[in-house]
N, C-alpha and C positions, 0 to 999 in steps of 0.2 A: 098711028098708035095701034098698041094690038086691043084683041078681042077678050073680055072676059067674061070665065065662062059661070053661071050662076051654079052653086053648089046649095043641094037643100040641108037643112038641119038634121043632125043626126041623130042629136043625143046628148047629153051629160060627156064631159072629158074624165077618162076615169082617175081616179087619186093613185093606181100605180103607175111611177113615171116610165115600167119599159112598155105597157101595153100604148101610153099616148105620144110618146117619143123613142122607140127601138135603136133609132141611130146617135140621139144625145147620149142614150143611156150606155151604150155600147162605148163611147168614145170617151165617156166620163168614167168608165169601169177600166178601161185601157189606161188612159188617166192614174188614176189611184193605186194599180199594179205597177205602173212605171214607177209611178212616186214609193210606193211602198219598197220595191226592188232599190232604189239607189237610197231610201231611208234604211235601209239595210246594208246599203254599204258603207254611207255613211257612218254608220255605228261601227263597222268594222274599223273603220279605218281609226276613229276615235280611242276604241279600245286601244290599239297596234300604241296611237302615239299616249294613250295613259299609262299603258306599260312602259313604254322606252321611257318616259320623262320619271318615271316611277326609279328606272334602274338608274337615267344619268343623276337623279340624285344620290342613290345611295353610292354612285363613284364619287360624285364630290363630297360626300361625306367623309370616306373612305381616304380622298387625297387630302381632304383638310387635315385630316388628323395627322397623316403622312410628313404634311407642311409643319404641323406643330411638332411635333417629335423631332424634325429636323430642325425647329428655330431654338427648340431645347439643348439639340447637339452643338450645333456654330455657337448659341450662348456659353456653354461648357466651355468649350473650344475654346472661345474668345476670353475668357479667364483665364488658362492655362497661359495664352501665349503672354496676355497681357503681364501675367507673373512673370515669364520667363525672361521678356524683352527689361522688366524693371531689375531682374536680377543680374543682366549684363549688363545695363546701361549704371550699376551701383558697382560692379564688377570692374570698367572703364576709367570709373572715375576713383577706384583707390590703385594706389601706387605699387603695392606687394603684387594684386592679381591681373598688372596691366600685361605680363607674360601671357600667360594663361586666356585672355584672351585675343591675343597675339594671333598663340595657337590655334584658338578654337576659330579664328575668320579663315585663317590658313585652311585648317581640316574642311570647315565650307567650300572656300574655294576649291579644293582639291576634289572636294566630291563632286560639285557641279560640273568640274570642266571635266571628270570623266565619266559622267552621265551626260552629258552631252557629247561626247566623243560615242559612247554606245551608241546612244538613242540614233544617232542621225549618220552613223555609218554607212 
């Protein structure tokens, strides 16, 4: 076993902690600088993603409306044709204008096959 050695009384521990402990106090100051330094970057970093998520909402706000305007247009749209298709298929079925749409599959056909003839030259 070792020897130990008797130390006499000194005095009262003072109540400031660097004169009674210089090396806790130092490594708890090191401490708090570390901490403070990455609580600071932390906060940066925070900021960065409160602005991005800041902006990716006002894009999806942006594209919703986008999306709505466009379900307004193919709505539109979808009317027009749904007229047009009831106007041939009323067109088909009387006897005077079954020429006439004769024609008009003809002129269809005729156009697809030479839009396809371009396009894929």
């Amino acid at each position: 076993m070792g020897t130990y050695k008797k130390v006499a009384y000194t005095g009262p521990v003072s109540a400031d902690p660097r004169q009674s402990h210089p090396i806790r106090y130092l490594c708890r100051n090191l401490q708090e600088e570390e901490n403070q330094a990455l609580a600071a970057k932390l906060q940066d970093r925070v900021r960065l993603l409160r602005s991005l998520s800041i902006e990716i909402g006002a894009e999806v706000r942006y594209q919703n409306s986008l999306l709505g305007h466009l379900d307004d247009d193919l709505d539109r749209t979808d009317g027009v044709l749904h007229k047009a298709v009831t106007r041939v298929a009323h067109l088909a079925r009387s006897p005077q204008y079954y020429y006439f749409v004769i024609i008009f599959l003809f002129s269809v056909a005729c156009f697809a096959t030479v839009w396809c003839v371009v396009r894929f030259r």
